[in-house]
N, C-alpha and C positions, 0 to 999 in steps of 0.2 A: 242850284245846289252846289255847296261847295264839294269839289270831288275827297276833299279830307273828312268830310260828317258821310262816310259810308256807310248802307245799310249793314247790318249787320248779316252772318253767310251764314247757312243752315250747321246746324247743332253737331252734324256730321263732317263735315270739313273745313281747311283753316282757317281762322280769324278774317277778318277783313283789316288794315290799317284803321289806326284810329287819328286822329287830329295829330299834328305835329306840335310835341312841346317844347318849351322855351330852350330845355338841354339839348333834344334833335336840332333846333333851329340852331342855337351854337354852332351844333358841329357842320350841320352846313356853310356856316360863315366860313368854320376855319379852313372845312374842305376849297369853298371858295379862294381864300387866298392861297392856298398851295397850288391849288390846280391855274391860277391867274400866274401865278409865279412861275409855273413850271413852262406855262404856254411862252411866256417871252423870253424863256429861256433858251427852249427850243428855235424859237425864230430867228435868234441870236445865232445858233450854229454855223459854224461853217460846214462845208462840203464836209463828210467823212474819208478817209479810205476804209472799205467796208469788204469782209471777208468775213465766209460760215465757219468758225474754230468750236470744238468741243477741246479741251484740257482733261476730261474724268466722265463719269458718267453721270457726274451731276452737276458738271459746268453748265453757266447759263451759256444764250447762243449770242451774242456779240453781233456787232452793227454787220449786218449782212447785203450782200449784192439781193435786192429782193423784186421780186416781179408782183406786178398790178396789173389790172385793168384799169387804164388810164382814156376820158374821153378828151378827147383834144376839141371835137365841133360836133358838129350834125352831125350823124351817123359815119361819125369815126373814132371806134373804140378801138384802141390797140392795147395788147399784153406785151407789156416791155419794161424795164427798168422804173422803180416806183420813182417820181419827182421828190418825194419826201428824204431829207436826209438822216435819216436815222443816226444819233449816236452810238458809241461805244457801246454804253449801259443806259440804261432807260432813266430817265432824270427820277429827279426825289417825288415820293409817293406813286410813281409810276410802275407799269409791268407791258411786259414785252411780249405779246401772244402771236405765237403761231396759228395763223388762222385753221380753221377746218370745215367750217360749217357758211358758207352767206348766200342768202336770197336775193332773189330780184323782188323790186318793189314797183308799182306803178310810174313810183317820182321819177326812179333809176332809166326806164325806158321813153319817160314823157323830156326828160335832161337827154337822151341820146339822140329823141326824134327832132326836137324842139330846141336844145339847148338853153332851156332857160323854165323856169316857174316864175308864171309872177313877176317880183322883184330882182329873184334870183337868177343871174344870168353868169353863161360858164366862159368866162374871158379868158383862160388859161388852163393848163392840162389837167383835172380834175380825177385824184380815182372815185371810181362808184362804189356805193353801195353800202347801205346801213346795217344790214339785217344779219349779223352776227356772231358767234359762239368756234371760242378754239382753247389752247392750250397756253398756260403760264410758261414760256420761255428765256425770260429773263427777269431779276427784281429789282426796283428800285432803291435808291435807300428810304430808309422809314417807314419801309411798307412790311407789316407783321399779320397781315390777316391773310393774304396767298404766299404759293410757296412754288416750285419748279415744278411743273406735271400737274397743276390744278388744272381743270376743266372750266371755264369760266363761260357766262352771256356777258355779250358788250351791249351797254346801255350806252347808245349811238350819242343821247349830246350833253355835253359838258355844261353846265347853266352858271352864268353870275348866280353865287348862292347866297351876297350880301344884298338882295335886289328885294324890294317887300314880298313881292308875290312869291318870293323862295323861300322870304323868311316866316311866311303862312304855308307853307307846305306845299303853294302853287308854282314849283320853280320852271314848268313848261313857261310860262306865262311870259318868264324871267330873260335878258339878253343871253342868247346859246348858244355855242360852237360844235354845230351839228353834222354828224356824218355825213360827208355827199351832198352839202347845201351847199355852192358857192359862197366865199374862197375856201371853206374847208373839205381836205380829204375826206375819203370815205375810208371802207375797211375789206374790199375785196381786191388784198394783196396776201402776198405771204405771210409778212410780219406785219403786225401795228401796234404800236405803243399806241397806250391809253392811261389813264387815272387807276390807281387801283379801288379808287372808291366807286367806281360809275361801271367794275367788271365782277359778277356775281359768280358765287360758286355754284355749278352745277347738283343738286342731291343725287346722290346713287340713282343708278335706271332712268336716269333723261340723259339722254342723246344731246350728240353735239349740234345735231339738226334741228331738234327740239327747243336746245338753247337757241338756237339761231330765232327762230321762230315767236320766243319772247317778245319780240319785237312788235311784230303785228297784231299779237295776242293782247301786248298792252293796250293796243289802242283799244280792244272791245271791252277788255277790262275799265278802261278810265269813261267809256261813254257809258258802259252798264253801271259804272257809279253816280255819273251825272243823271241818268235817268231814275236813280235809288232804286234801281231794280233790286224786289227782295221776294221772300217765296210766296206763291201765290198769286204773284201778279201776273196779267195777258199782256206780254210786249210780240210788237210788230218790229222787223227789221227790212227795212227798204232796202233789197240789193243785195243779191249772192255773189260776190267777187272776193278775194278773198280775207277784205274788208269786214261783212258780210259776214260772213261764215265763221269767222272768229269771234266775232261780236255775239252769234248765234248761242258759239260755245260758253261766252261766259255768262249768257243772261242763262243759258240752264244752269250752271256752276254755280249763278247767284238764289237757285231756286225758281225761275218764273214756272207758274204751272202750264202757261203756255205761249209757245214762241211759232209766230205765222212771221214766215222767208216769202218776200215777191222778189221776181227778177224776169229779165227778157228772155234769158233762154232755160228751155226747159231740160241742160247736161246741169246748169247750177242747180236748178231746183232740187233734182233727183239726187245732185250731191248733198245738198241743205236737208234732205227727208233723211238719209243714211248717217247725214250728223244730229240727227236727234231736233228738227223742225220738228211741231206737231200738225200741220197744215203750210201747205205752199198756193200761192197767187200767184199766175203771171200774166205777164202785164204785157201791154202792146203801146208802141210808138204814141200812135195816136186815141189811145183810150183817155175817155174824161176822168179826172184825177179823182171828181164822186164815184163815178163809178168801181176805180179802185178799191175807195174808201172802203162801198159799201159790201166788196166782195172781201176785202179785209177781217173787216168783223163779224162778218156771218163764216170766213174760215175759223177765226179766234174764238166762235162762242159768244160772242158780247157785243149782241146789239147796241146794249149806249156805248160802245166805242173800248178801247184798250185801254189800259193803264198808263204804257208809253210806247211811244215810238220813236226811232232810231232811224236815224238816216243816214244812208251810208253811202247815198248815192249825191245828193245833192244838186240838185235840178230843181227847176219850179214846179213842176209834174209831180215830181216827188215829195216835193216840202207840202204844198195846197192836198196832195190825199191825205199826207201825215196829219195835218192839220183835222181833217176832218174828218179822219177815223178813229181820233184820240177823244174819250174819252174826258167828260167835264172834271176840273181840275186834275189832268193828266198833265204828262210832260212829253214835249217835243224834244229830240236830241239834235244836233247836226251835226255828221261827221263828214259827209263828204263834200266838196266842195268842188261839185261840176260847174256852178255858176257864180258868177259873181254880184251879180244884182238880180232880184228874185221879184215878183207881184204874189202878194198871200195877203189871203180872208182873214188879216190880223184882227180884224172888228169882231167878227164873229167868234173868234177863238179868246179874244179879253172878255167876252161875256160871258165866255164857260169858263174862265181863269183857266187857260191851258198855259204854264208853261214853253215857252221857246229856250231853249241853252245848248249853248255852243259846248265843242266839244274837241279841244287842238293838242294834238300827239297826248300825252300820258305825262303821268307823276307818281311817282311810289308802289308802282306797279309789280317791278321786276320781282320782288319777295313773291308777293300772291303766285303770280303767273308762273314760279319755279316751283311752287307749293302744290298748285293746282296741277299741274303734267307729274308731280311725281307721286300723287295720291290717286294721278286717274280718272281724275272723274273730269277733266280734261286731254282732250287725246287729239292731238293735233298733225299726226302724222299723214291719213288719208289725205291731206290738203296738199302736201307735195307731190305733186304728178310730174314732172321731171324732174331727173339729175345728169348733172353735167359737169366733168372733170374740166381741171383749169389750164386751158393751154389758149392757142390765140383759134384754134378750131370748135374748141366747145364754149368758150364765150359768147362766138358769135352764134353759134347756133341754140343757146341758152336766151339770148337776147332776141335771136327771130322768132323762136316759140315765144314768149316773154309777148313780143308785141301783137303778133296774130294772132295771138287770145284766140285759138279753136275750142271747139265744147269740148268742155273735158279738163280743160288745162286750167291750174289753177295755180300753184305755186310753184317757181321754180329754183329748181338748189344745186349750188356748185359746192362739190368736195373738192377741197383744197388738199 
């Protein structure tokens, strides 16, 4: 399903995005070339000399001496001097945020432990981190929709937006200059310029943490669209992390009449029952994935199987129960990507037309998800279980919870 033919959200809260039209696409392009333009602009820079000046008390704040969290290798994160060289003023279309709100994210501590994803490997001083929301500090020229003091969420990556898959409304899909991927910076410094089209305004009563949180939210937002989760339907969600659990939030958001959370430990579970689970499953190492299945849908109510299911976990354990406690023409989701090459009952599940779709970071999300936290009926705050100020002592110790994952721990946030 394309994630732009969204089910429609109950009658009670707001709209869901609709397809992107030929005008949206437009202004994607043109986003695209400013934002292309602006990037080799910056690259162009030299060195600054850089100092904190206010002139009034509505002076912007000027290329500043600005501190990060920079990883250098394996487990060496230091806070010290950003690598980035900020100009003067933030280039055209751009805006200059003081950060205040950024999470840790799995990628962020699997780049500190491993130095690398994948493809993605950290050959050079890298700051971390995606997951954030701060304050308009300076404005670019041309920029008319923020202003000094807006509250804003950063939508972590910049997409080629002249690329098809952008100019269908899929611009995830698209070549992207993404927070914290190798070679690009992330945003857990002081300051970071960004686009001001990819930094959303806060509505009254969301939180700068909340905004931060955007982030993560999209992704259960964008997989609960590939699954057309809509009201009434039984989805399964593989995996309380805090992947998981967001994902939770939005398949109730979208209406399912009921959502069953498995996971290994039973502090996720008992958080997934308090965020509004209606049945939890847990699962063990070595349990057979029917067996899962079949404890699945007798938690769900629906012996022939679920509507959809969502994976969050991504394992072959996990994809083979999905498979087989989904429900004849259901949908399988996949969002987590614990494995890279998988064995599934794909015969079996083409005879029930199930559904398999993928499902990689989000698109057009950030509206809903700033819609949904300030109407409430998303609440995303319980899932922050530590906080931790920005110095080079709480980093590190923001990052040791971060990887020791004890029960209990689920998302962790530095105030900047």
């Amino acid at each position: 399903m394309d994630p732009a033919a969204a089910p429609e959200a109950p009658a009670s809260g707001p709209p869901l995005p609709v397809p992107l039209t030929s005008a949206a696409a437009a202004g994607y392009k043109a986003a695209a070339a400013t934002a292309a333009a602006a990037l080799a602009h910056q690259h162009q820079q030299q060195q600054q000399q850089r100092s904190m000046q206010r002139t009034g008390a509505d002076a912007p704040v000027r290329a500043a001496t600005c501190r990060a969290a920079v990883l250098h290798s394996v487990d060496d994160l230091r806070v010290e001097e950003d690598p980035r060289a900020l100009p003067d003023e933030p280039l055209e279309g751009w805006v200059r945020i003081r950060m205040n709100a950024v999470g840790i994210c799995g990628s962020d501590v699997h780049y500190l432990k491993r130095g690398r994803i994948g493809q993605f490997v950290v050959t050079a001083p890298m700051v971390i981190g995606h997951e954030g929301a701060g304050t308009v500090a300076a404005v670019g020229r041309g920029v008319t929709t923020l202003k000094l003091g807006d509250r804003v969420a950063l939508e972590p990556g910049v997409p080629c937006c002249s690329h098809p898959a952008a100019l269908k409304g899929r611009y995830n899909l698209a070549p992207i200059s993404f927070f914290a991927t190798p070679p690009h910076h992330g945003c857990l410094a002081e300051y970071v310029d960004h686009p001001a089209a990819w930094c959303f305004l806060l509505p009254e009563g969301v939180s700068l943490e909340e905004g931060a949180m955007c982030e993560p939210l999209s992704v259960g937002v964008h997989a609960c669209r590939r699954a057309g989760v809509q009201p009434g339907m039984r989805v399964a969600v593989m995996g309380a992390g805090p992947i998981g659990l967001v994902t939770l939030l939005a398949a109730k958001a979208f209406g399912a009449d009921q959502v069953v959370v498995t996971d290994l430990k039973p502090s996720n579970l008992e958080l997934a029952t308090q965020m509004g689970a209606d049945a939890t499953v847990q699962m063990s190492v070595l349990q057979p994935p029917a067996q899962v299945a079949a404890a699945l849908t007798v938690a769900a109510g629906a012996p022939s199987g679920v509507d959809a299911v969502i994976d969050c976990a991504g394992f072959e354990s996990t994809m083979q129960a999905a498979l087989l406690a989904c429900a004849s023409g259901g949908r399988v989701v996949l969002v987590g990507m614990g494995q890279e090459e998988m064995r599934l009952p794909l015969a079996a599940a083409a005879q029930r037309e199930v559904d398999i779709l993928g499902s990689f970071r989000y698109a057009n999300t950030y509206p809903l998800c700033l819609s949904l936290l300030a109407s409430g009926r998303v609440k995303v705050e319980p899932l922050i279980t530590h906080r931790f100020g920005f110095s080079a002592e709480g980093v590190a110790e923001g990052f040791k919870v971060a990887h020791l994952c004890e029960p209990g721990t689920v998302k962790v946030m530095f105030n900047l």
